[in-house]
MITIMI-239137 format. One record per atom (N, C-alpha, C, O): y, z, x. Coordinates in steps of 0.001 Angstrom, whole numbers, plus 524288, in hexadecimal, padded with zeros to 5 digits. Layout:
N
YZX ...
END
This chain:
186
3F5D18EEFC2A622 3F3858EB672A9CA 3EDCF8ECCD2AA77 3EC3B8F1562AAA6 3EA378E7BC2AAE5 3E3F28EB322AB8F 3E2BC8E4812AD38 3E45E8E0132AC4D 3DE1A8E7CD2B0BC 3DA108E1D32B2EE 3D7128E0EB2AF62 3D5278E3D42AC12 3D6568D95C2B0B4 3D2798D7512AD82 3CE568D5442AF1E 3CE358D09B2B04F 3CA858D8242AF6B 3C5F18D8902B2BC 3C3488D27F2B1C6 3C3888D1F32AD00 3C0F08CDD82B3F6 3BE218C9532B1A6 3BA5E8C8D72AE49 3B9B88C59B2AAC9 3B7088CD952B018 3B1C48CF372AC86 3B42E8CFA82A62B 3B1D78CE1D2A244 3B9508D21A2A648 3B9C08D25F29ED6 3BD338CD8B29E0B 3C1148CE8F29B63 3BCE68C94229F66 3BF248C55929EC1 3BB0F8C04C29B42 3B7168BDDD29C73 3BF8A8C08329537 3BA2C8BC8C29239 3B9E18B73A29475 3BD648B45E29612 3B3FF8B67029422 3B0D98AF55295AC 3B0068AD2E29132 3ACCD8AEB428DF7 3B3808A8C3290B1 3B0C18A50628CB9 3AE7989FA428E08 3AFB189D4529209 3AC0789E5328B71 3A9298970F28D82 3ACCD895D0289BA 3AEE58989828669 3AD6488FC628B04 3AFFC88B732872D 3AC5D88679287AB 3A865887C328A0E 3AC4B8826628695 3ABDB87DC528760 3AC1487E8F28DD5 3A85A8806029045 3B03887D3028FE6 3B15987AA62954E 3B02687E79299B1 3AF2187C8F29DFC 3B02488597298F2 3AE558872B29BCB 3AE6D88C1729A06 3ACA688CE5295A1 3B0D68911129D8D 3B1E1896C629B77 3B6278992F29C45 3B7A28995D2A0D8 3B8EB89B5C298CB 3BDF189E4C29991 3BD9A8A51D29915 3BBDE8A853295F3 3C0D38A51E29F0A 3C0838AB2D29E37 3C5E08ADBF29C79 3C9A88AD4929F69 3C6428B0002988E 3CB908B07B29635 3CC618B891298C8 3CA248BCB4297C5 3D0928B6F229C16 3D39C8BBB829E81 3D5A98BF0229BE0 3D3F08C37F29BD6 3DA308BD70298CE 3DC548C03F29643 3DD688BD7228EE2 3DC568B95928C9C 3DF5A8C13728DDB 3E0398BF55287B4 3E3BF8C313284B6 3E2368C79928540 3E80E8C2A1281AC 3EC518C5C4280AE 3ED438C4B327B45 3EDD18C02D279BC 3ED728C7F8278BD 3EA608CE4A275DF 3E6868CB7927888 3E5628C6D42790D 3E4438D13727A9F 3DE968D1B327A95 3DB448CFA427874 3D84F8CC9C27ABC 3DAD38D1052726E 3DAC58D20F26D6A 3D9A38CA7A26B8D 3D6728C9192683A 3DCD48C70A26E69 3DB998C2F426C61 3D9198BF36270C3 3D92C8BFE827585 3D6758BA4D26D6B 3D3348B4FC26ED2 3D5068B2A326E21 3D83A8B1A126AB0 3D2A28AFCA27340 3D3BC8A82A27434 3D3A28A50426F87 3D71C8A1EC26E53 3CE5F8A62926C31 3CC048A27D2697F 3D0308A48C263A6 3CFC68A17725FFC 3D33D8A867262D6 3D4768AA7425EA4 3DA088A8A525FF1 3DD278A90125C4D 3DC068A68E26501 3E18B8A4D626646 3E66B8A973264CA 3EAF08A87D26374 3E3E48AEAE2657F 3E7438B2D926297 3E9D88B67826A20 3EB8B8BAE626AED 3E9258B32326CE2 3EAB28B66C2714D 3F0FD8B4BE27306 3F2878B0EF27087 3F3DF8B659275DA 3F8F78B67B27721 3F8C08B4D027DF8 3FCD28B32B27FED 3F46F8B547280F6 3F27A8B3D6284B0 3EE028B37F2875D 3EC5F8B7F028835 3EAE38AFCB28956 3E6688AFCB28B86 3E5E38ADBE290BF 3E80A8A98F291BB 3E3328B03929468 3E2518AEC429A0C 3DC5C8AD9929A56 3D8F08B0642986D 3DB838A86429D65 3D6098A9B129E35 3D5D78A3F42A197 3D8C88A02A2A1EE 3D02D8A59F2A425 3CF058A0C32A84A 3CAFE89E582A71D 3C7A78A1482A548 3C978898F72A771 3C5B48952D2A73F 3C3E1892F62A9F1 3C67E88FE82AC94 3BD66893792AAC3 3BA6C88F4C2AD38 3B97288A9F2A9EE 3B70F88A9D2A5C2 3BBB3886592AC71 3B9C7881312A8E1 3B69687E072AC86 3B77987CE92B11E 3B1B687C822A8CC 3ACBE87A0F2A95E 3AC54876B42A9D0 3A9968751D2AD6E 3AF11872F82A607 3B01F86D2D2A34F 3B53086B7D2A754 3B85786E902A942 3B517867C72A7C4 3B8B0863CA2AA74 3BFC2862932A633 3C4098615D2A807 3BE5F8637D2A0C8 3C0368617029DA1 3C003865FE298F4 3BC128683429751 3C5BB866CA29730 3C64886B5F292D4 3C982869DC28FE5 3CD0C8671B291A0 3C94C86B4428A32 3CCA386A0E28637 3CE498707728628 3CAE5873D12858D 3D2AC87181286B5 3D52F87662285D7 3D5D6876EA28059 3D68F873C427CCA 3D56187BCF2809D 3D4DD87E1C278CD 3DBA387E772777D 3DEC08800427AD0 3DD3087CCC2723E 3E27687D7B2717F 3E3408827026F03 3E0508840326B8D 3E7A38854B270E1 3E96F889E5270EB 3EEFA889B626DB8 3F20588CA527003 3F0A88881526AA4 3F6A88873B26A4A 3FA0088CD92683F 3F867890F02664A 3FE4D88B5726967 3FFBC8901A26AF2 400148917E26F7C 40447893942708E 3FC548910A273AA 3FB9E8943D27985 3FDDC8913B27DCF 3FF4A88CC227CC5 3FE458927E28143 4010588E4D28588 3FAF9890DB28A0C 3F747893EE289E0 3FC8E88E7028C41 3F6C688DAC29207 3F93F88C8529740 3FC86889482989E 3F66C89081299F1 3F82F88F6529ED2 3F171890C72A12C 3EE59894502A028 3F12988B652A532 3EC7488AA32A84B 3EC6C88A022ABDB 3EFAE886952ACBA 3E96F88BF52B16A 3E8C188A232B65C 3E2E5888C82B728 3DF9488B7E2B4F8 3E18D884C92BA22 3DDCD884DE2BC96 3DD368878C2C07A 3E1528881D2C2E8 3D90F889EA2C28A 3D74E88EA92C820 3D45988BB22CA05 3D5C288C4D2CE93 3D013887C62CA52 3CDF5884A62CCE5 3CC1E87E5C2C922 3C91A87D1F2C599 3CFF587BE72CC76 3CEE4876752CB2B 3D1EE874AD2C945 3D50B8784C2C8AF 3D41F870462C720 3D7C686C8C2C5E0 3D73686D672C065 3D29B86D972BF07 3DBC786E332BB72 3DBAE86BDB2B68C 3DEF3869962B4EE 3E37F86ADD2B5D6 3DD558643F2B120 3E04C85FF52AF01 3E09C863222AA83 3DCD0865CA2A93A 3E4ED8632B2A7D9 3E78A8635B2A28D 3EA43860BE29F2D 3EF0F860D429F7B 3E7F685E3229BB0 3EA8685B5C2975C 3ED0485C19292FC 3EC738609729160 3EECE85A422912B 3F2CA85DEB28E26 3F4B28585E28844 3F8958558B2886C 3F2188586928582 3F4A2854E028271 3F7F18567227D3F 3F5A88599527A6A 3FC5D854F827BBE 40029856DE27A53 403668524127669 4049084E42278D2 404BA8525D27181 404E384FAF26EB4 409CF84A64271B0 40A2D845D22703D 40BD984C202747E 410B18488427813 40E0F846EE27E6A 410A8844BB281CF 4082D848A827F13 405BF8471428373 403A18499128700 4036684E4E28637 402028482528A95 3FDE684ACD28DDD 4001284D76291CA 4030C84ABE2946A 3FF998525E2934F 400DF856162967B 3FD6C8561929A6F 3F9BC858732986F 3FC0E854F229F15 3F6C9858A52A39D 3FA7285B752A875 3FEE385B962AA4C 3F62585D2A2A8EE 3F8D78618E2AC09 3F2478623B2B1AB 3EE5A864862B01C 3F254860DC2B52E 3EFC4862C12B9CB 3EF21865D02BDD2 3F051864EE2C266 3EBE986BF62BAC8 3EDD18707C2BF07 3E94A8717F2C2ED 3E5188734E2C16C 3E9EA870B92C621 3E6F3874622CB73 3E74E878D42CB74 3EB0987B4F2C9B6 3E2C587ADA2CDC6 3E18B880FB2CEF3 3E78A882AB2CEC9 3EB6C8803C2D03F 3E6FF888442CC40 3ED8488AC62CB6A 3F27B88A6F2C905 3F5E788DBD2C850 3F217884C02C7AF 3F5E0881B52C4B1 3F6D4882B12BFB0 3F420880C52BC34 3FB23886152BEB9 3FC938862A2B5FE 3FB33881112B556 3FB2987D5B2B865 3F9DD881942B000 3FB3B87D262AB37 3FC43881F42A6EF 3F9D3886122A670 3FFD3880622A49E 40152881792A040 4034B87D3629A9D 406318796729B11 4010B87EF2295F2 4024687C2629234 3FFB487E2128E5B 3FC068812D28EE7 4023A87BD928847 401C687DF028415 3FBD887DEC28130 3F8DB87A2B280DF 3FB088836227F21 3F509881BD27B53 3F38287FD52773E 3EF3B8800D2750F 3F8AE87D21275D0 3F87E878AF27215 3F7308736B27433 3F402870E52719F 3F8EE871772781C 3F87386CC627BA2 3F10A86ABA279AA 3EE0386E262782C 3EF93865D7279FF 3EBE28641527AA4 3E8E78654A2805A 3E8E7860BA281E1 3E72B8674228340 3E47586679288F1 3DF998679828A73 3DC9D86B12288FE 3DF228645028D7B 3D8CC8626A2902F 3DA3E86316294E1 3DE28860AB29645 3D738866F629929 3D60B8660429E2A 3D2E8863D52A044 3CE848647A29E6B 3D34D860862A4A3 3CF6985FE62A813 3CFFC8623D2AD7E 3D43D8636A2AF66 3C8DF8632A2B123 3CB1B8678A2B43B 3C4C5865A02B6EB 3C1EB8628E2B490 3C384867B72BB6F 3C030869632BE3D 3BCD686B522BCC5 3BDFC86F4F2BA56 3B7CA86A492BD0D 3B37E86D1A2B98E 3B3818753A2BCEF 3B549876532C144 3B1A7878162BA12 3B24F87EE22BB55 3B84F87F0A2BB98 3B94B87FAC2C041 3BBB187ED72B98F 3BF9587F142BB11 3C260884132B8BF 3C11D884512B41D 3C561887D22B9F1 3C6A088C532BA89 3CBB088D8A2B9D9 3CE6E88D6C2BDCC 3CDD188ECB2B571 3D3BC88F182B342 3D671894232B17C 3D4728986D2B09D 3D9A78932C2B146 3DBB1897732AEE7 3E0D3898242AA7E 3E516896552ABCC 3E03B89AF92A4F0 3E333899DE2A14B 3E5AF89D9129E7B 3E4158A1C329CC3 3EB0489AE329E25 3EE488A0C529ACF 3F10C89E042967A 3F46D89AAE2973F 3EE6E8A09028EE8 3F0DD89D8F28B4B 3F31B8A18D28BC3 3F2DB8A4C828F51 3F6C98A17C28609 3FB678A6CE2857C 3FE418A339281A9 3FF7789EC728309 3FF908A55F27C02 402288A54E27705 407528A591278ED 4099C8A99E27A26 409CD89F2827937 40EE289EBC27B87 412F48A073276EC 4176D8A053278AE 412CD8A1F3271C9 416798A4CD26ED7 416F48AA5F270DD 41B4D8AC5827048 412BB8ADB527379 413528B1FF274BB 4140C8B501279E5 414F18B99927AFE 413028AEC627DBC 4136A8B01F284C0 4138E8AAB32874F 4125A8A6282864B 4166D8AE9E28C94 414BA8A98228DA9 412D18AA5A2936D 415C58AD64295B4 40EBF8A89429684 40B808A9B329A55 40DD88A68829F3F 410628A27329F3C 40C9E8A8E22A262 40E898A6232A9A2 409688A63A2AB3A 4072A8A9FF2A941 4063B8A3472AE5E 402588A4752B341 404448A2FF2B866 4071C89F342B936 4028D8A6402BBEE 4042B8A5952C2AC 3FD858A6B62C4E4 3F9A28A8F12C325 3FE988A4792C888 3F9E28A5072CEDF 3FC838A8992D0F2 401158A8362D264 3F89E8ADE82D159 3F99F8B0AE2D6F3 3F6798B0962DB1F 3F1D08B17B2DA58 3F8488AF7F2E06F 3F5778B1A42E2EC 3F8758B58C2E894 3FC248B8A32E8AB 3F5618B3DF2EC1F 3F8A18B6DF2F098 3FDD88B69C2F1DA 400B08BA6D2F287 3FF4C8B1552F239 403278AE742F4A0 407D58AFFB2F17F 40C028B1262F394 406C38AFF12EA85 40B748B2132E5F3 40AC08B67E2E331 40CB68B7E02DF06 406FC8B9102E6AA 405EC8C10F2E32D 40D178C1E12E364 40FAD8C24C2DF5B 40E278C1ED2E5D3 4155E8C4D12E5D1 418AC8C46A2E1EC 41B988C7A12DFDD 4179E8BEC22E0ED 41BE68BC6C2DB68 419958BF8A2D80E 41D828C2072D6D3 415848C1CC2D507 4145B8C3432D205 412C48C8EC2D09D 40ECD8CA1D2CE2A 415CE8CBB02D232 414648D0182D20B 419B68D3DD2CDA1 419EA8D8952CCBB 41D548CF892CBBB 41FDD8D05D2C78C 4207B8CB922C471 421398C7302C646 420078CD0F2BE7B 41F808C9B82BAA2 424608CA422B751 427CC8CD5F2B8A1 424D38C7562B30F 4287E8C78C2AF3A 4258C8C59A2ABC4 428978C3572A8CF 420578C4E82A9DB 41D8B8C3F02A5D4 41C3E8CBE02A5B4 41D278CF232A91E 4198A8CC9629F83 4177D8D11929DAC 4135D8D2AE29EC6 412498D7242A037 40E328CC1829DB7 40A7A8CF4029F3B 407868CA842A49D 409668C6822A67E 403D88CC7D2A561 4021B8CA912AC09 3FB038CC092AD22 3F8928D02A2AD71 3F9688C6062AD81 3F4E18C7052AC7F 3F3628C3BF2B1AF 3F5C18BFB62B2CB 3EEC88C6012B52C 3EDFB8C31C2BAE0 3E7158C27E2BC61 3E3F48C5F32BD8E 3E6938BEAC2BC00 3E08F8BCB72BC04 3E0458BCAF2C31A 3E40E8BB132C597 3DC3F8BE4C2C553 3DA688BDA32CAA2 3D6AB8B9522CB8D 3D2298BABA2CAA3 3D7198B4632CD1B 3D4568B0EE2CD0E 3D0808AFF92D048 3CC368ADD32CFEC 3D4418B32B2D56D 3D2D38B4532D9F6 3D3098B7272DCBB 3D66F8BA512DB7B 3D0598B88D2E1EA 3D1798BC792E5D5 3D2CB8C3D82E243 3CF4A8C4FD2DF2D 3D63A8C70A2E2AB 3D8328CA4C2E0D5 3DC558CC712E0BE 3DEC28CC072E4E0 3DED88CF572DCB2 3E5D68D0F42E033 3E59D8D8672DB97 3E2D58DA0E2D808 3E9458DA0A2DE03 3EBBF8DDF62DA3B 3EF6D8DE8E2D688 3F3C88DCC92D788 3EEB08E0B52D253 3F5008E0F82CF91 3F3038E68A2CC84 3EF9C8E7A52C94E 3F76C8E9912CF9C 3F7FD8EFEA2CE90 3F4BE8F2A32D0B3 3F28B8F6842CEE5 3F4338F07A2D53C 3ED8D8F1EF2D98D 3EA128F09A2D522 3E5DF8F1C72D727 3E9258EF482D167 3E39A8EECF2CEC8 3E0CB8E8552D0EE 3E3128E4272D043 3DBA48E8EE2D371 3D8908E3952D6C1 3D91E8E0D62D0F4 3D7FB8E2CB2CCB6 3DAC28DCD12D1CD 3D9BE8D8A32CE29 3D4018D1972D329 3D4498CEE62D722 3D09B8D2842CF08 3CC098D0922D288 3CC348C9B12D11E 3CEE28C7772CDCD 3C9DB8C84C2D36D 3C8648C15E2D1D9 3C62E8C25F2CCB2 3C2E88C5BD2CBAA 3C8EC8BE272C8A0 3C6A98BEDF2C34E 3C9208C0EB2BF8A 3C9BE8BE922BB63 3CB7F8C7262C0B4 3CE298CAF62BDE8 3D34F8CB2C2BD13 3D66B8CA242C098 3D4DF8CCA12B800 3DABB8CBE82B5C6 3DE8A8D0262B5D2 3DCAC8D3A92B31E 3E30E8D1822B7A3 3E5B78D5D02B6A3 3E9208D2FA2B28A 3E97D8CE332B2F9 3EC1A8D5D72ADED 3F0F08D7C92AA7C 3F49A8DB4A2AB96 3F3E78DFC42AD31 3F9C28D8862AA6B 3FE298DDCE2A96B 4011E8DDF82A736 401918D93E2A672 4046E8DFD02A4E2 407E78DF7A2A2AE 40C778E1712A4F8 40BFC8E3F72A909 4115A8E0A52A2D9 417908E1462A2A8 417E58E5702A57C 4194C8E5C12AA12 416588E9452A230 416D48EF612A579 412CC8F1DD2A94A 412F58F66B2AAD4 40FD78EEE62AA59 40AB08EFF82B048 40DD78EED22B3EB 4107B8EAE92B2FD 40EBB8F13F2B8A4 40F678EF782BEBD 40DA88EBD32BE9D 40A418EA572BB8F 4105C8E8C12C32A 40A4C8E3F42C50E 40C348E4C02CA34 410EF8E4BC2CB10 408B98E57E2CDE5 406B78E2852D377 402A28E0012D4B1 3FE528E15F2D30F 403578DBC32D7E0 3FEBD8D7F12D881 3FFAF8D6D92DE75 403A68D53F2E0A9 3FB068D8262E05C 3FA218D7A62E612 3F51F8D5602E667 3F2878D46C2E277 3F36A8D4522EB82 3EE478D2042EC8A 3EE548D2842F229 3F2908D42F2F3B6 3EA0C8D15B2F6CF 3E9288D2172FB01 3E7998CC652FC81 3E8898C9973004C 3E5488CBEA2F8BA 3E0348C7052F946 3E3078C2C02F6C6 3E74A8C2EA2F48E 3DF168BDD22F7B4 3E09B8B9002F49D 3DED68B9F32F0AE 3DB138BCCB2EFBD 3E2AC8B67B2EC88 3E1988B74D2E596 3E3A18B4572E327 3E7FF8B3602E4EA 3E2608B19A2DEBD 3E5BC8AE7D2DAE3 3E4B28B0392D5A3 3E08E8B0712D334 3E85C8B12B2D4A6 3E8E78B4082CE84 3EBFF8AFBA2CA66 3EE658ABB72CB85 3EB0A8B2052C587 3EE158AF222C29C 3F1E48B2E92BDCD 3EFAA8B52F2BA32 3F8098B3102BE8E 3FD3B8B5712BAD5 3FC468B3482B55F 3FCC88AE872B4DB 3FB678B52D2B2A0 3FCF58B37B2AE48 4017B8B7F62AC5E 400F28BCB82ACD5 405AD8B5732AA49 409EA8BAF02A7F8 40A7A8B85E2A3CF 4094C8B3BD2A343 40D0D8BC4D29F4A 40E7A8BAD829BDB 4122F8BF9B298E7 414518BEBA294AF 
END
């Protein structure tokens, strides 16, 4: 288990805005090389309007954190959308055709993951559901601080910063303060 400080967290520009990619599994592999088994990472989008890159193979799971996103989804038997508000999954395949529309700055958050080799959950924590989660039945456990701050294993996890764990790490997760985090297990 070890923190993931924001400062070593890679920035990329795209077209529509910048992605900061959290995590990435092997290490060892890239987005652009499609050789990873999982990737976490969050987006500021600029543009009103995005053509999502096809991934096939990967399945996607997305929330918006501030602002409304439309999701389209076109699919050789028809059109899929999906309309999530702040917090809200969408999930669907990275083969699918899709275009969002969304709120200009708009602020997301995304977990692909190689559905032959895993398969990924995301949850909201905050004050109100720290309890439910303080035992898992996924292996490994990765927790973004979006907000406010909390603990897990007394180590401060800050606004911004990521903790990991795995199977055989303890976990406790406490907090004092208000916070919204984001579970990803897998």
């Amino acid at each position: 288990m070890h923190l993931l400080q924001q400062n070593s967290f890679k920035i990329s520009d795209w077209s529509g805005g910048q992605t900061t990619e959290l995590l990435i599994l092997p290490t060892t592999s890239s987005y652009p090389d499609r050789n990873f088994s999982i990737r976490i990472s969050s987006a500021l989008i600029r543009d009103t309007f995005s053509q999502f890159t096809s991934v096939p193979g990967f399945e996607r799971i997305i929330l918006p954190l501030s602002g409304t996103l439309h999701l389209k989804h076109q699919l050789l038997t028809g059109v899929i959308e999906q309309e999530l508000k702040p917090f809200e999954l969408g999930r669907f395949s990275g083969d699918w055709q899709t275009e969002g529309r969304n709120e200009a700055r708009l602020i997301d958050f995304n977990v692909m993951f190689d559905a032959s080799k895993l398969d990924a959950k995301v949850h909201l924590l905050n004050n109100q559901n720290i309890l439910a989660f303080n035992s898992f039945n996924k292996v490994n456990r990765f927790i973004w601080c979006y907000s406010g701050q909390l603990s897990i294993n007394q180590c401060v996890i800050q606004q911004g910063d990521a903790f990991i764990c795995q199977e055989e790490d303890g976990f406790e997760l406490e907090s004092n303060d208000s916070f919204v985090a984001i579970l990803v297990e897998w």
